[in-house]
N, C-alpha and C positions, 0 to 999 in steps of 0.2 A: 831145294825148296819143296820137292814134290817127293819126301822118303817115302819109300814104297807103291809110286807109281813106276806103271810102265812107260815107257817115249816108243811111240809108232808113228808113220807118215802112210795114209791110206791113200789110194789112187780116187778120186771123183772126176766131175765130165773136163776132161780139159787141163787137170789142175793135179795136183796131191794136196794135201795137208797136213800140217804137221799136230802131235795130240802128245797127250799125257793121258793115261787109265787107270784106276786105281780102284779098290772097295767093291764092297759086293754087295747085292740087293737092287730095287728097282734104279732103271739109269736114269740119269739126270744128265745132259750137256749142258754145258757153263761156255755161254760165247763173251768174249770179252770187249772194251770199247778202243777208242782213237787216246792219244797213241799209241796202248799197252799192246800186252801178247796173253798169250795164255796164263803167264806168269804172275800179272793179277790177282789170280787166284788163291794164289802160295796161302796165305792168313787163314783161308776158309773149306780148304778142300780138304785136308785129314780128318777133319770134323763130318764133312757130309761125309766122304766116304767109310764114316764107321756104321752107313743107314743105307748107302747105295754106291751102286756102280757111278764114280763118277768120270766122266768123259772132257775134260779143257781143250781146247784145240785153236788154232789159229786162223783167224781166218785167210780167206785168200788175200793175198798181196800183203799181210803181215807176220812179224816172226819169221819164221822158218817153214811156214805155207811158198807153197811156189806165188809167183808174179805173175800169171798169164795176161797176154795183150787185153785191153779194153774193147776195142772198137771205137770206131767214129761215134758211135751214138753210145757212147759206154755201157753198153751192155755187160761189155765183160766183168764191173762191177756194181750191177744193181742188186738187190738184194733179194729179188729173185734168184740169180745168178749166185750168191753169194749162200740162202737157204736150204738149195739143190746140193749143193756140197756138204752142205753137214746132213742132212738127212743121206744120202749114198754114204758119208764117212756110218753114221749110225747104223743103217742095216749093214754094211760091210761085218760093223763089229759084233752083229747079233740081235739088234736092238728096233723092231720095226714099231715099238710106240716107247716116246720116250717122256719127261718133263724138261722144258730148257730155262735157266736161267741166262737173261743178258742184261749187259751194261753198255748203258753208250749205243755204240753202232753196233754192239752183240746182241739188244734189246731189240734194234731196229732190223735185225736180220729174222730173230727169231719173231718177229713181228708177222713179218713177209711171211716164213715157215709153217707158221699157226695159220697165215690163208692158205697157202699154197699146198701143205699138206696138212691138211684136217685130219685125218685116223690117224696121224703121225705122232704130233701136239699131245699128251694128256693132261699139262698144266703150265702156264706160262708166265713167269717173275720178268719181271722188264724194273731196272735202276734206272732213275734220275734221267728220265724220259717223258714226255708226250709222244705222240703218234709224228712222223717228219712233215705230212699233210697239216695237219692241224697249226707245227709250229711254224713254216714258214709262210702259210694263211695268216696269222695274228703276228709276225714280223713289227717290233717298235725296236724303239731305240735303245731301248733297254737292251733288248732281247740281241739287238744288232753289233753293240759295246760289246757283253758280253762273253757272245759267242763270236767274233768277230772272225776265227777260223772258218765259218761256214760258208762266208762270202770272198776271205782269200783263197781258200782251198780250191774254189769254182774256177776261179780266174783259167784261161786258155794257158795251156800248156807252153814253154815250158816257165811262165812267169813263178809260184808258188815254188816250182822245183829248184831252180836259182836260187830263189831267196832261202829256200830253208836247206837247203845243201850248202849254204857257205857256214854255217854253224850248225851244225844237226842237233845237239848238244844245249848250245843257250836255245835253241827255240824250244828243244823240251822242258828244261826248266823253266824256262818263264811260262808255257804253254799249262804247265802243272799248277803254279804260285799265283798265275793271274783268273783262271778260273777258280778257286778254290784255294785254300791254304794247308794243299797238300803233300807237299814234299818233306817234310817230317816225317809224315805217316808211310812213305814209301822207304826199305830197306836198300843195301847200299847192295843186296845181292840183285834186287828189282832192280837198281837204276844202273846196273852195268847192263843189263839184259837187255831195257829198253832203249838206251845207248846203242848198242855195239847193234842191236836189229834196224833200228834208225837212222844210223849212219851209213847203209846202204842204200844208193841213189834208187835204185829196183820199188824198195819200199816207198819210199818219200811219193816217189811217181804212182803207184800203185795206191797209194792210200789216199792223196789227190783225188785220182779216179772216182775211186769211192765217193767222196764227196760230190765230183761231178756229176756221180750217177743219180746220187741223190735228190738232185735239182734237179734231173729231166726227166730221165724212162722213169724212177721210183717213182717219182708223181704222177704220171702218166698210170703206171700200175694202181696206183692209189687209187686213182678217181677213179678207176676204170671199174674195179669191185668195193668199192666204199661201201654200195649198199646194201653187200655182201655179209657183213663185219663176219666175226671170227665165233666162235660160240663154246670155246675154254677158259675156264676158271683163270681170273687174273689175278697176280699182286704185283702191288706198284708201291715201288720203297721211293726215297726222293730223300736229298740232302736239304734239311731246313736251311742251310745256312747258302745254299746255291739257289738257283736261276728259278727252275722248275717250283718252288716254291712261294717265290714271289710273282711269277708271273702268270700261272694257271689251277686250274684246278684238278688235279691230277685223275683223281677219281672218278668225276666226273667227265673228262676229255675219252678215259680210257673206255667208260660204261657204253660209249655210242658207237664203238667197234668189236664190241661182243655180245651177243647172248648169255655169255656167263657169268658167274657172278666175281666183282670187281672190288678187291679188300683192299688195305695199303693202308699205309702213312709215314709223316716224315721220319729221320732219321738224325740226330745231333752231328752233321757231318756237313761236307761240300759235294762236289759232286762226284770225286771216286772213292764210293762207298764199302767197295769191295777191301782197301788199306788202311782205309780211316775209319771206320766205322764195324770192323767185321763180326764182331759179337753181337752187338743189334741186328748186325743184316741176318747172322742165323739166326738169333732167337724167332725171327719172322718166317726167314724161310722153312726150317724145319718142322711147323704145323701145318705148313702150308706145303709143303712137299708131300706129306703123309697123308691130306684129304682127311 
């Protein structure tokens, strides 16, 4: 899925990760969301890489990224913790200012990234996203129905891990078709990938985490430099047909944690934009890559 990239696994604090490299010109990292992998990408990365160095990579506790312990207070998966690793996987690879495009919990990392290292950031794409502060502040029932992962995934250990290890399998499918009507749009090469990475209990536990991180220290981080916000150019894509659409205003949410200036708009898609939609998503990001 990724002809003419290279596969590396770089050491970071604690951790490796696993990557795909390919294209030459300015770098771009592409972080991906729950419950994909790098793999995501496959539709849309030949194409950037005919403009830049493009970098996919996994995050920690997904793919073919190692699993390192969480901690009590899940540190080990907040997205501080989580941003740390791909900025050291980026200078590792030569790259000490890059642009990140994320999806999902790829958006929410490189979120973190864009505070946490500012000369690092020079432009930042975040898919079918708000800020995590912002969305689990304005929590309705909408928001609750739909994302209903966000509140089992939290649940104490090892409830979540039980339940989604007795099928790993149907809960990815339904996990795909009930948010969005995306499982068409995803290849049959993608959904062995995502399967067979999913199917180990390491994962399942490890991406849990994640989400646990998400409800404590992230928010903790959150409030703690809110007032801080970020001060790199945004674009926020968003699938008309999903959540982020109907329940906020995207543009708007994003403008009050930057300084920079904040473009976007919808996308005729759900929410993984990256397999359903990828032609739109470059026609957007490719202006916006280039400044």
């Amino acid at each position: 899925m990724f002809e003419g990239f290279e596969q590396k696994r770089i050491a970071a604090s604690g951790t490796e990760i696993n990557l795909v490299i390919g294209g030459d010109g300015p770098p771009v990292l592409l972080l991906h969301g729950y419950p994909e992998t790098h793999v995501m990408w496959h539709k849309m990365a030949a194409t950037l890489a005919e403009r830049y160095t493009v970098v996919a990579t996994d995050l920690r506790g997904y793919g073919d990224s190692d699993k390192p312990p969480s901690g009590e207070d899940h540190s080990g998966y907040s997205k501080r913790a989580m941003a740390q690793d791909q900025v050291e996987v980026m200078r590792a690879l030569g790259f000490d200012r890059f642009s990140v495009v994320g999806h999902d919990r790829g958006a929410r990392v490189g979120h973190r990234l864009a505070r946490d290292h500012r000369d690092a950031v020079e432009r930042l794409a975040v898919l079918d996203v708000c800020p995590t502060l912002h969305m689990y502040m304005s929590t309705d029932m909408d928001f609750a129905t739909a994302y209903y992962h966000w509140f089992f995934l939290i649940q104490p250990f090892d409830f979540p891990e039980r339940m989604i290890g007795a099928d790993p399998e149907f809960y990815l499918r339904r996990k795909f078709k009930f948010i969005a009507n995306a499982e068409t749009a995803i290849t049959d090469e993608a959904w062995a990938e995502y399967i067979r990475c999913f199917s180990d209990p390491a994962t399942i536990h490890a991406t849990c985490e994640d989400y646990r991180a998400a409800a404590t220290i992230d928010l903790e981080h959150d409030r703690a430099d809110f007032d801080q916000g970020m001060s790199v150019p945004v674009l926020a894509l968003w699938g008309k047909l999903g959540v982020i659409e109907r329940s906020y205003d995207p543009l708007a949410v994003w403008r009050e944690h930057t300084s920079g200036p904040v473009t976007g708009k919808s996308l005729p898609c759900g929410h993984f934009i990256p397999e359903e939609a990828p032609l739109e998503a470059l026609a957007e990001l490719l202006p916006f890559l280039s400044g």
